[in-house]
C-alpha positions as CSV (number, residue, x, y, z in Angstrom):
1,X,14.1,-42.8,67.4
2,X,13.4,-42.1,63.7
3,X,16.1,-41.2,61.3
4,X,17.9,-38.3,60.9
5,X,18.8,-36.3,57.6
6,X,19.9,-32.9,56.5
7,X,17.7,-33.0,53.6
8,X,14.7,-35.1,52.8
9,X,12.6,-35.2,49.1
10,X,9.0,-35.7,48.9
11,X,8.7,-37.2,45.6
12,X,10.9,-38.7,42.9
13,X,9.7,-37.2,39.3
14,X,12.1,-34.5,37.9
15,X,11.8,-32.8,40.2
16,X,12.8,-35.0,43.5
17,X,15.4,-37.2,42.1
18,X,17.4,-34.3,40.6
19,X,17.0,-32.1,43.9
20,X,17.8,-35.4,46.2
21,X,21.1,-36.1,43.9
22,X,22.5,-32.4,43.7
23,X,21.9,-32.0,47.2
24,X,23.7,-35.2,48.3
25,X,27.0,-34.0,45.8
26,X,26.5,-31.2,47.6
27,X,27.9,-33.0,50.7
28,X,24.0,-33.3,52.4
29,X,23.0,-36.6,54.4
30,X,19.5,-37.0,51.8
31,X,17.0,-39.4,51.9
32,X,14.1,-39.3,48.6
33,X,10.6,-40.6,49.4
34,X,8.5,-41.7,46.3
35,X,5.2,-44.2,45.9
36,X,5.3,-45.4,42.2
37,X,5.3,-48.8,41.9
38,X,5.7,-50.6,38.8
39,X,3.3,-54.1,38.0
40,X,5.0,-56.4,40.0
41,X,4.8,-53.6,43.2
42,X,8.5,-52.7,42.6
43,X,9.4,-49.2,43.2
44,X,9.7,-47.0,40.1
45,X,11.2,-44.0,40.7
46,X,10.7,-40.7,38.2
47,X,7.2,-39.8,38.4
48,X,4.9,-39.0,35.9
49,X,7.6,-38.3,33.6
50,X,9.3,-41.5,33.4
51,X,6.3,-43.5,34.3
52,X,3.1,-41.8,32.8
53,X,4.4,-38.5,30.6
54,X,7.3,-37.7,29.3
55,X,9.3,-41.0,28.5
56,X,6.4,-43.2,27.5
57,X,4.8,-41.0,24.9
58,X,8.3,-40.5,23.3
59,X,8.6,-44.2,22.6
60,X,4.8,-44.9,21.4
61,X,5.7,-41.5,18.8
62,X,8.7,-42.9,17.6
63,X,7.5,-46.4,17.0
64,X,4.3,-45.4,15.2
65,X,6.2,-42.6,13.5
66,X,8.1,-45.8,12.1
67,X,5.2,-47.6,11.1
68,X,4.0,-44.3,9.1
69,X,7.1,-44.2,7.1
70,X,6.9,-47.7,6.6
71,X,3.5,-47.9,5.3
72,X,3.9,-44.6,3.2
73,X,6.9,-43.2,3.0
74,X,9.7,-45.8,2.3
75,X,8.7,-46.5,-1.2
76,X,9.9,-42.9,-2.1
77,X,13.1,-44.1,-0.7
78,X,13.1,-47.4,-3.0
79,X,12.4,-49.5,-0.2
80,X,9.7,-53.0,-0.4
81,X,8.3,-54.1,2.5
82,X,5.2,-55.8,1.5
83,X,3.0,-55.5,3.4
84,X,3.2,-53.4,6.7
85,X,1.7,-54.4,10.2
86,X,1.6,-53.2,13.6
87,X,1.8,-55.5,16.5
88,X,0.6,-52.5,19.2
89,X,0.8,-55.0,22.4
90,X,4.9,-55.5,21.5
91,X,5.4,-51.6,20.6
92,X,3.7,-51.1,24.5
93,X,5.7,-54.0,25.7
94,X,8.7,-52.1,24.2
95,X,8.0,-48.5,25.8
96,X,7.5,-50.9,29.0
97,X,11.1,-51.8,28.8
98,X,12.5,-48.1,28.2
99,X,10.0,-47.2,31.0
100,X,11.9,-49.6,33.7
101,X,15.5,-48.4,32.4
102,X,14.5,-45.1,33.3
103,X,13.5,-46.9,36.6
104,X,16.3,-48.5,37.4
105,X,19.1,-45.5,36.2
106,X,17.2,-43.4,39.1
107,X,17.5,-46.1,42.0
108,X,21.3,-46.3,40.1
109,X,22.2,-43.0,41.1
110,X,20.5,-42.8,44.1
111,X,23.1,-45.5,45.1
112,X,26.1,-44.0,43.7
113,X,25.6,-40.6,44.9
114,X,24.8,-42.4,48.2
115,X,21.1,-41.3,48.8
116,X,18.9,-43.1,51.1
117,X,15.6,-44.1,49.0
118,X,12.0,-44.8,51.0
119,X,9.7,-46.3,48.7
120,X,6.1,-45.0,49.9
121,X,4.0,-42.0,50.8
122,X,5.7,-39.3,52.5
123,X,3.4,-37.2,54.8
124,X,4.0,-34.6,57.3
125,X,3.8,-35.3,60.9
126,X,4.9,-32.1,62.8
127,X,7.2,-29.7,62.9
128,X,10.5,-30.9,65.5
129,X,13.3,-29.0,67.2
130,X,15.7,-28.0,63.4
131,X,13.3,-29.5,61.5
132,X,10.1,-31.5,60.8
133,X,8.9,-35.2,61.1
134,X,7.9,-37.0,58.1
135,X,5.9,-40.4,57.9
136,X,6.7,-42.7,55.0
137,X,3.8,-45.2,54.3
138,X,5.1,-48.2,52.3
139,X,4.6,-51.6,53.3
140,X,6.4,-51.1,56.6
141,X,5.1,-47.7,58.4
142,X,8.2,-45.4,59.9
143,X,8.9,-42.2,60.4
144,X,11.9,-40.0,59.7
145,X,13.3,-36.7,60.5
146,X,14.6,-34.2,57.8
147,X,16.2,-30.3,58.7
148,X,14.9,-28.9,55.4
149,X,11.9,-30.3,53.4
150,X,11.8,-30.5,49.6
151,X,7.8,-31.1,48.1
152,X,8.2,-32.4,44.6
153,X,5.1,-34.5,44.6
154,X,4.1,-33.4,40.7
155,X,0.7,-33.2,39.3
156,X,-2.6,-35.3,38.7
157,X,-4.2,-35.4,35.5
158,X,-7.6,-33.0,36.0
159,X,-11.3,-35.3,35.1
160,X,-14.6,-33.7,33.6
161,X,-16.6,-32.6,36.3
162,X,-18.5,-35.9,37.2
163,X,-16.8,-38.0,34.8
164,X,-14.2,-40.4,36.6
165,X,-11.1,-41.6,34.5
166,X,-11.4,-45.3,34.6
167,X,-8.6,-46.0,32.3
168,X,-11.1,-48.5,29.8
169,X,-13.1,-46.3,28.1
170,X,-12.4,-43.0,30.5
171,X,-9.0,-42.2,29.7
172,X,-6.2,-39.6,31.5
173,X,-2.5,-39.7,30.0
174,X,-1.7,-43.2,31.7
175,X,-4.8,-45.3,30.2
176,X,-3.7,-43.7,26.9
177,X,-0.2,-45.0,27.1
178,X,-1.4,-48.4,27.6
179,X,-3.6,-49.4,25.0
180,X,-2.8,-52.3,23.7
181,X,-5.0,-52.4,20.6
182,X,-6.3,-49.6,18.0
183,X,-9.2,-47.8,18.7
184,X,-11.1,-47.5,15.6
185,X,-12.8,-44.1,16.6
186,X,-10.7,-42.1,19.3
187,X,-12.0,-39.2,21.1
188,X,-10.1,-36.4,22.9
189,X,-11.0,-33.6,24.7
190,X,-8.6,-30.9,24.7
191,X,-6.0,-30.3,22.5
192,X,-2.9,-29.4,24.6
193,X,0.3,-30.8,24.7
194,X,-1.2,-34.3,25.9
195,X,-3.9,-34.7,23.4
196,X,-2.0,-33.9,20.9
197,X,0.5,-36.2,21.2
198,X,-1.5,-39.1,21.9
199,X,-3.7,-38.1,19.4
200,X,-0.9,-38.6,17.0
201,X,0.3,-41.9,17.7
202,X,-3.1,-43.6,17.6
203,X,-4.0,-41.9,14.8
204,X,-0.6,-43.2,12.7
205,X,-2.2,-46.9,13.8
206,X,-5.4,-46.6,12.4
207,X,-7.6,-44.5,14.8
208,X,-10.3,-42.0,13.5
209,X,-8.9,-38.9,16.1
210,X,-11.4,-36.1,16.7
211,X,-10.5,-33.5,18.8
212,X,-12.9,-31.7,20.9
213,X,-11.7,-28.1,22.4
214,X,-13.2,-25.7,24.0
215,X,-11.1,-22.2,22.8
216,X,-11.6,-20.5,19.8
217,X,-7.6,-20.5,18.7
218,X,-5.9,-23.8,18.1
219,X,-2.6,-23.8,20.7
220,X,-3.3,-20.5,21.6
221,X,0.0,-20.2,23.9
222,X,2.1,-20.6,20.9
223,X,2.7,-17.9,18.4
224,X,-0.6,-17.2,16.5
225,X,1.7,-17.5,12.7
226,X,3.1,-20.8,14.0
227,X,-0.3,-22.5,15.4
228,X,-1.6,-22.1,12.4
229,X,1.0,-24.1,10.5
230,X,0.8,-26.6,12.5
231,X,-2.9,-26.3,12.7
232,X,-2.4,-26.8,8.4
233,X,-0.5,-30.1,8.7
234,X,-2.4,-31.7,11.6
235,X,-5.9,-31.1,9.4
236,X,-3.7,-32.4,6.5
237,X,-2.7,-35.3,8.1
238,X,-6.3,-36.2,9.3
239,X,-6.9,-35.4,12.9
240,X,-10.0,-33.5,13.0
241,X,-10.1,-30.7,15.4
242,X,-13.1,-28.7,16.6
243,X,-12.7,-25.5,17.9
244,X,-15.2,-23.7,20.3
245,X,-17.0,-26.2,21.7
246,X,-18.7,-26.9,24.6
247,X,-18.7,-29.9,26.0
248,X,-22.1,-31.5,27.6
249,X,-23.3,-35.2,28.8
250,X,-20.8,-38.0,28.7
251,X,-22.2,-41.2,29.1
252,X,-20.2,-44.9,28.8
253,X,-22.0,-48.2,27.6
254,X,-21.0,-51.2,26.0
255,X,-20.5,-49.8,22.9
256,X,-18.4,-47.2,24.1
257,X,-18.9,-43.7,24.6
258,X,-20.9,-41.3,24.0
259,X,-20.3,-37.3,23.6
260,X,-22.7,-34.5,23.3
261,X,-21.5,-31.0,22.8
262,X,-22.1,-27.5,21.0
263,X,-20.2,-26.9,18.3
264,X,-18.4,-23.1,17.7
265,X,-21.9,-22.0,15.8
266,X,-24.1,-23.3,18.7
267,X,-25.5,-26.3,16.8
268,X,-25.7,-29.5,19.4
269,X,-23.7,-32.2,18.3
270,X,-22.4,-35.8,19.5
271,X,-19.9,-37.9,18.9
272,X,-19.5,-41.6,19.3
273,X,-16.3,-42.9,20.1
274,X,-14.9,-46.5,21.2
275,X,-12.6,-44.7,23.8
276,X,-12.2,-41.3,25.0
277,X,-8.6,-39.2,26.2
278,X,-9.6,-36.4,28.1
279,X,-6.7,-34.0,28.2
280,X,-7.7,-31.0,30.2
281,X,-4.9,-30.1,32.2
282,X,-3.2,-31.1,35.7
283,X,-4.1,-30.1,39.0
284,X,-1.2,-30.0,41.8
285,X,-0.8,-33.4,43.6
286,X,-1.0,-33.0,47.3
287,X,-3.5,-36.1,48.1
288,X,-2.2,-37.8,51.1
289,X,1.1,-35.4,52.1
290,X,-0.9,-33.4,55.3
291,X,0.2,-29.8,54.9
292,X,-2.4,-28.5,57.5
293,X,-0.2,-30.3,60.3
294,X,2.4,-28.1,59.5
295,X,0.4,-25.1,58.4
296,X,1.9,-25.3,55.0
297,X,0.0,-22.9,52.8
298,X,-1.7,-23.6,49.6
299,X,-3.5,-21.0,47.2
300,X,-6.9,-21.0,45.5
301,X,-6.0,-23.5,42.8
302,X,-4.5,-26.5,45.6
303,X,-0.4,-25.4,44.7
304,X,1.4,-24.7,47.6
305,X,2.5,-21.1,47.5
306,X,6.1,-20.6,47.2
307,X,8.1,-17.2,46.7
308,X,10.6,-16.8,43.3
309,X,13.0,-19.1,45.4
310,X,10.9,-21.5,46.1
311,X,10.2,-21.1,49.6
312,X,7.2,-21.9,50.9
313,X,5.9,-20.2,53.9
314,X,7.6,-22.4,56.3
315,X,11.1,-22.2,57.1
316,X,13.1,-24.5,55.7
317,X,10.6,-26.0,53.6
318,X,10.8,-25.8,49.5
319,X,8.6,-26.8,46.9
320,X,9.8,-27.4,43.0
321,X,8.1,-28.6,40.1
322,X,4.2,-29.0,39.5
323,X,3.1,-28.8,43.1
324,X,4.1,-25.1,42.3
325,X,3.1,-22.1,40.2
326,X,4.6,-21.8,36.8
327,X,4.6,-24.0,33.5
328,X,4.5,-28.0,34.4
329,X,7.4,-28.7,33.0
330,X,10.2,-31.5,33.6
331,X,13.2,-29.8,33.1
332,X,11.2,-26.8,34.1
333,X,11.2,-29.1,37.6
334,X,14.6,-30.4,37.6
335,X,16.1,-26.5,36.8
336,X,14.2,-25.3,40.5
337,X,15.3,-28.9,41.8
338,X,19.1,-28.1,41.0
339,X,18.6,-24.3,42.5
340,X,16.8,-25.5,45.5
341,X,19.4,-27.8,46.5
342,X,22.3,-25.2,45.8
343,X,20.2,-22.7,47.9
344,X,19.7,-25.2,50.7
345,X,24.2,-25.0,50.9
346,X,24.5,-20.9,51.0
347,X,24.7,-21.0,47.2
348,X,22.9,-18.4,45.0
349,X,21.1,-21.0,42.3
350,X,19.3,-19.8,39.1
351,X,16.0,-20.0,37.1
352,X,15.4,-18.0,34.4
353,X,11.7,-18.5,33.7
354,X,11.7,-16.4,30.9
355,X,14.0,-19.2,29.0
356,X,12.1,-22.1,29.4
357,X,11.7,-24.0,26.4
358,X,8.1,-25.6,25.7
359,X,7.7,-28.4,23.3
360,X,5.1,-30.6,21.6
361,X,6.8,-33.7,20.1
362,X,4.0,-33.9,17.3
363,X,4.8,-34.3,13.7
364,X,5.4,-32.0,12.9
365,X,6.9,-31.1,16.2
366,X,6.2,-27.6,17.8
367,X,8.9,-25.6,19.4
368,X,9.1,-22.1,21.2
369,X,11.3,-20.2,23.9
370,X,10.2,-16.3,24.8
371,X,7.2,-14.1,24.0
372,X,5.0,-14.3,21.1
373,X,3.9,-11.5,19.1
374,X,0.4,-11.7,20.5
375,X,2.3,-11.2,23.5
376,X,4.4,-8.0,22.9
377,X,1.5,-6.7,21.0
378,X,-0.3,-6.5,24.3
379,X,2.5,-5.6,26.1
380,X,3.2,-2.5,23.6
381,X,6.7,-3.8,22.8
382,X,7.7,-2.7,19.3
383,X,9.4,-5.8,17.8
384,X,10.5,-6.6,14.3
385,X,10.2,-10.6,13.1
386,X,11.9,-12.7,10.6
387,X,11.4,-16.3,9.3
388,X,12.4,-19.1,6.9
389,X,10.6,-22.2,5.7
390,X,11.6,-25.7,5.8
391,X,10.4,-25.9,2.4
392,X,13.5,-23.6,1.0
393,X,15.7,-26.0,3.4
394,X,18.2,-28.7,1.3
395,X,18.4,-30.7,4.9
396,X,14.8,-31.0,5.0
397,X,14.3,-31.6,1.3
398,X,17.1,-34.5,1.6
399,X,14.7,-35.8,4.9
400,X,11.4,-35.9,3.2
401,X,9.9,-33.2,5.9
402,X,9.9,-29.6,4.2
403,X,6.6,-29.1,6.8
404,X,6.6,-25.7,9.0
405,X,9.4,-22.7,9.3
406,X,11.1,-20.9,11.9
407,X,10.4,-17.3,13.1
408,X,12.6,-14.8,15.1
409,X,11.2,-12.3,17.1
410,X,13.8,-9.5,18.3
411,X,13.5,-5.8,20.0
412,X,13.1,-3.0,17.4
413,X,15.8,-0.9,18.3
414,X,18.2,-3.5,20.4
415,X,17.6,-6.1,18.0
416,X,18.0,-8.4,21.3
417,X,16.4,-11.8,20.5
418,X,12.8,-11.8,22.6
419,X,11.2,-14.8,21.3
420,X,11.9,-17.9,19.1
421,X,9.2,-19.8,17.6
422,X,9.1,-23.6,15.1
423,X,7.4,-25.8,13.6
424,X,8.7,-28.3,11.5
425,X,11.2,-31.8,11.9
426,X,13.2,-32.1,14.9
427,X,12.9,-28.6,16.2
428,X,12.9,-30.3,19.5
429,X,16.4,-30.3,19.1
430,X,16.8,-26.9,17.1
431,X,15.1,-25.0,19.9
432,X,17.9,-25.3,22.2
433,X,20.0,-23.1,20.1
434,X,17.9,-19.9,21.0
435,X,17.5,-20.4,24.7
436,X,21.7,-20.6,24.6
437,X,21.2,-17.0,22.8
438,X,18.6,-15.3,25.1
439,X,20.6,-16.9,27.9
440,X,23.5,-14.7,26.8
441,X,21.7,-11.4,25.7
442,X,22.2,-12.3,21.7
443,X,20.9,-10.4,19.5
444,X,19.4,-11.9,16.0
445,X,22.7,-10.7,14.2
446,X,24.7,-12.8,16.6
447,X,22.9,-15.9,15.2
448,X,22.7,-14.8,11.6
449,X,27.2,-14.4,12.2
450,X,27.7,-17.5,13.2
451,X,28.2,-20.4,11.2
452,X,25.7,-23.4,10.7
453,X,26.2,-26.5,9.0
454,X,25.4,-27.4,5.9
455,X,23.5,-29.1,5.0
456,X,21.6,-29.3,8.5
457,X,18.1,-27.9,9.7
458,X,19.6,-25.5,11.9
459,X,20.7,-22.8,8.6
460,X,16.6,-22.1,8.6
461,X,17.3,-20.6,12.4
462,X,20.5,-18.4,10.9
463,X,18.3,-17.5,7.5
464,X,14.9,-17.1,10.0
465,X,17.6,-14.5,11.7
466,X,18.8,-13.2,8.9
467,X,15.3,-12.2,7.8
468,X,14.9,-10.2,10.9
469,X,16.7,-7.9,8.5
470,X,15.6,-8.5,5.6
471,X,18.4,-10.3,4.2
472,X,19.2,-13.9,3.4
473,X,22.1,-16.4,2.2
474,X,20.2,-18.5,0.5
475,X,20.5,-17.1,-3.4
């Protein structure tokens, strides 16, 4: 007889983990289901996030970030170091490590908050009397029973059409975190959140970066006024990005790779490159998990359709995270994970799509929550906008990082905050600030009332709402 459980997780990323905790403190019997496995064919729970995404990039950032102030910025401090050198096989080594913590906190809480973990592939088998039966495909096959069904089984990075990632000279997100030496020429293809991070740190170390994209704008889902700063400093920094093109024949030799494509006035171009990141956004990961023997529906794009609960079209069977519409987002995931579960026990959980925060951990890092004024220019939403440069900032002058501003976006006659957009250090941080105030309803003289700091990056988002106004502190 296969085990029974109240609630059982497909998947272990942000999504699963989060949704298999909250539903166990919830007083649930869970069990989580998850396939990663680390080198030695360990489990490593936390998906693409922890393994692939998220957690990874962060660490290879930081650590070249270091080796760029080492190598050009510390002497404006007064600091020798001789010569500078980069041993990029011990800075992998290192994100390794922080990779495995992450690992091992998951499988942590899983045993404290007393959730039963299957490491494999969960699949459905059928739907059973109060529930369905799941097959878990690990090194010993069984099969298990759960009353309601969580799918959190995340995203795939999406290949060129008839161009195969291979992870040596073919490369999605995860061959990019592993390189363990320099690329003297790097191409990427696609300059989204990916490419553009990756992009970064191998340039720091050395790389020649050119970006290949296809639209016309540069980040064209972030505020036109802010793209284009960051558009300024990227170009400044020497990461070549070309806009408009269209990408042709790839072909792979010994050498490397090879890239033909039109360029935004139509002349045909190539570029030669020693390896090559394409970044061209995710498709919704359902290899393997057998919807059709339930009858769980999935729409044109391979997502399985869910409702603004996330309910899919079965009953008692959610979906959270990438698998579904919506930004692919971790904490995006782990919000509908924490409101799933809560559901699942009678309770009435919450996501507020409209203040989910997006981020590009760049440097300078990009930051926005809300609508753009591209946006509520074609929505016919009269708006009034207000910002304030780094430059002017004493914080940023005292960091060495005057790059970017921040802008306020807020209703015309409400003065309710709509949209708030940055560019500039550690706005990663900053950002959270103004989804706390759309959250509430604030309006941009709520933020410019309330005291900041000083000295400290965040008076630019009080003198950014000040300006809504026309007014400012700073004499």
């Amino acid at each position: 007889m296969s085990k029974q459980f109240d609630v059982v997780v497909i998947g272990a990323g942000p999504g699963g983990y989060i949704a298999a905790i909250r539903a166990a403190q919830l007083g649930f019997n869970v069990a989580c289901i998850d396939e990663w496995k680390n080198a030695q064919g360990g489990a490593a729970p936390g998906g693409t996030c922890t393994n692939v995404g998220c957690i990874p990039s962060k660490a290879l950032l930081q650590s070249s970030e270091h080796y760029e102030h080492a190598r050009l910025h510390f002497a404006d401090h007064g600091i020798s170091t001789g010569k500078v050198e980069m041993d990029a096989a011990k800075m992998i080594a290192r994100k390794q490590g922080i990779v495995k913590q992450n690992n091992d906190g998951i499988l942590y809480l899983f045993k404290k908050n007393k959730v039963t973990f299957f490491h494999g592939r969960g699949s459905f088998v059928k739907a059973v009397d109060g529930g369905y039966e799941i097959k878990v495909a690990g090194k010993e096959e069984e099969t298990i029973t759960g009353k309601q069904i969580v799918v959190a089984t995340g995203s795939n990075p999406r290949a060129l059409p008839g161009v195969p990632f291979d992870e040596e000279l073919i490369l999605s997100n995860d061959g990019a975190l592993a390189l363990e030496k320099t690329p003297k020429k790097l191409g990427l293809i696609g300059s989204g959140v990916i490419g553009l991070e990756m992009g970064s740190v191998w340039r720091r170390l050395g790389a020649e970066v050119t970006v290949l994209e296809g639209m016309d704008k540069f980040l064209p889902a972030v505020d036109e006024q802010i793209a284009k700063e960051a558009k300024k400093a990227f170009d400044k920094q020497g990461l070549k990005i070309e806009l408009g093109v269209k990408v042709g024949e790839v072909k792979t030799g010994k050498k490397g790779v090879t890239i033909a494509y039109t360029n935004a006035k139509g002349e045909a171009s190539e570029l030669e490159v020693d390896k090559l990141i394409v970044s061209i956004g995710r498709t919704a990961n359902t290899i393997g998990l057998n919807p059709e023997a339930v009858g769980l529906a999935l729409d044109e794009r391979g997502q399985i359709v869910v409702d603004a609960e996330c309910r899919t079209n079965l009953p008692g069977v959610w979906a959270v995270g990438d698998v579904v519409r919506g930004p692919m987002l971790a904490h995006k995931a782990e919000e509908e994970a924490v409101a799933v579960a809560e559901r699942i026990a009678g309770q009435h959980g919450h996501v507020n799509f409209d203040t989910i925060p997006f981020v590009i951990y760049t440097s300078p890092e990009v930051a926005w929550v809300g609508r753009n004024e591209q946006q509520l220019k074609e929505q016919g939403v009269k708006y009034k906008t207000g910002s304030f440069p780094f430059l002017a900032n004493g914080r940023a002058r005292a960091l060495g990082d005057t790059t970017g501003m921040v802008k306020f976006i807020a209703d015309a006659e409400t003065d309710e905050i709509l949209g708030v957009h940055m560019v500039g250090p550690m706005v990663s941080e900053l950002i959270s600030e103004a989804v706390v105030a759309m959250e509430f309803k604030a309006s941009s003289e709520d933020i410019a009332r309330i005291c900041h700091a000083h000295p400290s990056l965040s008076e630019s988002t009080k003198e950014a709402a000040l300006a809504v106004d026309k007014r400012t502190l700073n004499f």
